[in-house]
N, C-alpha and C positions, 0 to 999 in steps of 0.2 A: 646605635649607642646613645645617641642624645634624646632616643623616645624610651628609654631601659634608665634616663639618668645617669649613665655610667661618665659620661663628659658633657663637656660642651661642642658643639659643629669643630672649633680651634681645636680644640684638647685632642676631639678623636683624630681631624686630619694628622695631626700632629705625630700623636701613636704610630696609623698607620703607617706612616714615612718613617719612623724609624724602627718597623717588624715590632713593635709593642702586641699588636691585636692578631690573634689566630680564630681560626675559624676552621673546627673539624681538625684540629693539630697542623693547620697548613697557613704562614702568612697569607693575611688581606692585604688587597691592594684598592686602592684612592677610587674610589668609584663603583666598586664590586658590589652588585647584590645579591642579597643572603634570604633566606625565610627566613619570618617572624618567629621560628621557635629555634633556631640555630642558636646553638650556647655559642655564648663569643670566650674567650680566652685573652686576661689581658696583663700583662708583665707585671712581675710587681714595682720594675723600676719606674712606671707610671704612674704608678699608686705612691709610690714615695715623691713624683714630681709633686701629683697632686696635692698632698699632704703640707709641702711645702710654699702652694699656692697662698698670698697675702688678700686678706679683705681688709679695703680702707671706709673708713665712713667720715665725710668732711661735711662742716656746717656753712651749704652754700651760700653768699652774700646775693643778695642782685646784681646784675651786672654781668652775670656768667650765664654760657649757653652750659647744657649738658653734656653736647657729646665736639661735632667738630665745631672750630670756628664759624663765625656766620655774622654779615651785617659790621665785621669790624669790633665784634666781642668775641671776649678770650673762653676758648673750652675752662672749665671748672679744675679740670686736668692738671693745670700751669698753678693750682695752689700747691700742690702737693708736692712740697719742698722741705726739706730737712728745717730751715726757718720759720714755715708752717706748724709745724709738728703740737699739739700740745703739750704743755711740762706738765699736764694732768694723766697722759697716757699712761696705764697701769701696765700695759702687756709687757713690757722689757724685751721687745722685737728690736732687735738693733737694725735699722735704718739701711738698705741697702737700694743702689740703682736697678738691681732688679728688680725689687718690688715695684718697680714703674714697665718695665715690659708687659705689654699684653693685657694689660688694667686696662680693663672698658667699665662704660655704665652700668647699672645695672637699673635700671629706670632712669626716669627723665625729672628736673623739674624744673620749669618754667624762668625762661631768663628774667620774669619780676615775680619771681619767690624766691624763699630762702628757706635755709634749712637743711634737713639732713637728706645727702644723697651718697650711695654707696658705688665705690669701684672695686672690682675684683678680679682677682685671676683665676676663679674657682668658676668654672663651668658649671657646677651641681649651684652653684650659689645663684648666680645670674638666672638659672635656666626656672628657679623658683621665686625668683623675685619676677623677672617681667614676663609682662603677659597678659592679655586681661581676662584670661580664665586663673590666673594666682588666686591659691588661700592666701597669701600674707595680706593682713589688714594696714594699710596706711594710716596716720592720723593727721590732722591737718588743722591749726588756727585760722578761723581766716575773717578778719577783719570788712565790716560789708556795710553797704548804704543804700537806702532802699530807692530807686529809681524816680517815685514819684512823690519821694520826701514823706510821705505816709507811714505809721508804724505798721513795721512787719506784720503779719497777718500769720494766725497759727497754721494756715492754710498752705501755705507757702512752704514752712518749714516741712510737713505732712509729705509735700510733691516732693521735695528733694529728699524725703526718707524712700519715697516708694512711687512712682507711677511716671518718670520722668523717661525720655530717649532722647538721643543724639544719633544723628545720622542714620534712619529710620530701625534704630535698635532699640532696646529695652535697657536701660539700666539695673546693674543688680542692685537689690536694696542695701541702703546706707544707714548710718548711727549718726542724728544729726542733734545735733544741741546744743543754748545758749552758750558760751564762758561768760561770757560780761554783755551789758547791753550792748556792744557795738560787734562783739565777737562769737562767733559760731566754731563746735569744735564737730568735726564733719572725718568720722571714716569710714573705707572704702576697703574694698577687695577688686578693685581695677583702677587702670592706670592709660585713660583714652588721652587725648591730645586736649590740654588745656580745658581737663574735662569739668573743675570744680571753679570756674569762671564762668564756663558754658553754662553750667547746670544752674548755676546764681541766675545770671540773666534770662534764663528760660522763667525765674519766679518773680520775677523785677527787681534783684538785687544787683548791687555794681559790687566785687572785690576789691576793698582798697590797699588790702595788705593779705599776703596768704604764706605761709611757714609749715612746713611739714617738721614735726615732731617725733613721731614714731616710726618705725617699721616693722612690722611684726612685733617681735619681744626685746627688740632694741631702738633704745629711746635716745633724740638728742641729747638728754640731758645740758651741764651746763658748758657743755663743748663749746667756743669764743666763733664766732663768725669767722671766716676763711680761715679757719683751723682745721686742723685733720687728726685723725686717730687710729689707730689698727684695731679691728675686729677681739676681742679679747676668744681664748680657748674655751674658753668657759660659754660662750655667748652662741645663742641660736636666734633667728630668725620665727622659727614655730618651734 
């Protein structure tokens, strides 16, 4: 179900435990395998769960991990409070404790950046946001200095558009270019571990500040730091 897109690993468990998914007109059960060409069958009262599933997109501060605790800093998680909320938020989603059930990450971003990271209860959402084979493109500011006080060399920026690895891989090619003398706007269609700090210091650059702005086709905009916002209907990711 999760390689079909149809959920998420949660969503399907979920299904299955309560006769949601049939297979050949007969319930599945938690662990059954099926061929690759078996039509699954799935409730519609699923699809109206799903439907109802909330995407949050908060403007992380520094200071926040992404997902658990860690180190004695607070998950990102612990913003997303009714007194969080922006009074900018257009959706007119009235504000329920549900919509904190079952909200996970949907990527990561680094406890000294900021910027926009999204939670979701939408399975199909998650399962297209991480990963580092994702089309969605990131964007990223990121503030940099060059290690041996030297100006940047166009050489440099060249490596980090194309010929760069980490952890004897290949990176896929990147969109890299000035904003300002001190600032580089850098994106990406993966999402490796602290990989746009790595990639800096592989070309003799130090990150002094780094902020994720986009996701796909949804932009921070001018969303306040540790603020939050619901996903509008209208809004897609690709």
């Amino acid at each position: 179900m999760t390689e079909r897109g149809l959920a998420s690993r949660r969503e399907a468990d979920d299904w299955i435990a309560a006769g949601w998914v049939r297979c050949n007109g007969k319930p599945v059960e938690l662990g059954q395998r099926v061929a690759p060409d078996t039509a699954i069958e799935i409730d519609q009262r699923a699809r109206v769960e799903q439907a109802q599933a909330v995407t949050i997109l908060l403007h992380k501060p520094m200071g926040y991990v992404s997902a658990q605790a860690e180190d004695g800093h607070e998950p990102a998680v612990t913003l997303l409070t009714p007194a969080n909320r922006w009074n900018g938020d257009a959706t007119r989603i009235d504000f329920r404790p549900t919509h904190l059930r079952h909200l996970a990450p949907a990527g990561r971003l680094d406890i000294d950046s900021t910027g926009l990271i999204v939670f979701t209860q939408d399975g199909r959402i998650a399962k297209l946001l991480i990963g580092d084979q994702t089309r969605v493109e990131k964007e990223y500011l990121v503030r940099v200095q060059p290690l041996d006080g030297q100006p940047v060399p166009d050489s440099a920026l060249d490596r980090l558009r194309l010929g760069l690895e980490l952890d004897g891989q290949a990176l896929r090619p990147a969109r890299v270019s000035w904003q300002n003398e001190e600032q580089l706007r850098i994106v990406l269609r993966e999402g490796r571990k602290r990989q746009i700090r790595r990639m800096c210091e592989l070309v003799g650059l130090k990150v002094m500040g780094l902020k994720r702005v986009r996701i796909g086709s949804v932009s921070l905009g001018p969303l306040p730091a540790g603020q939050w916002r619901y996903l509008g209907a209208d809004e897609r990711f690709l």
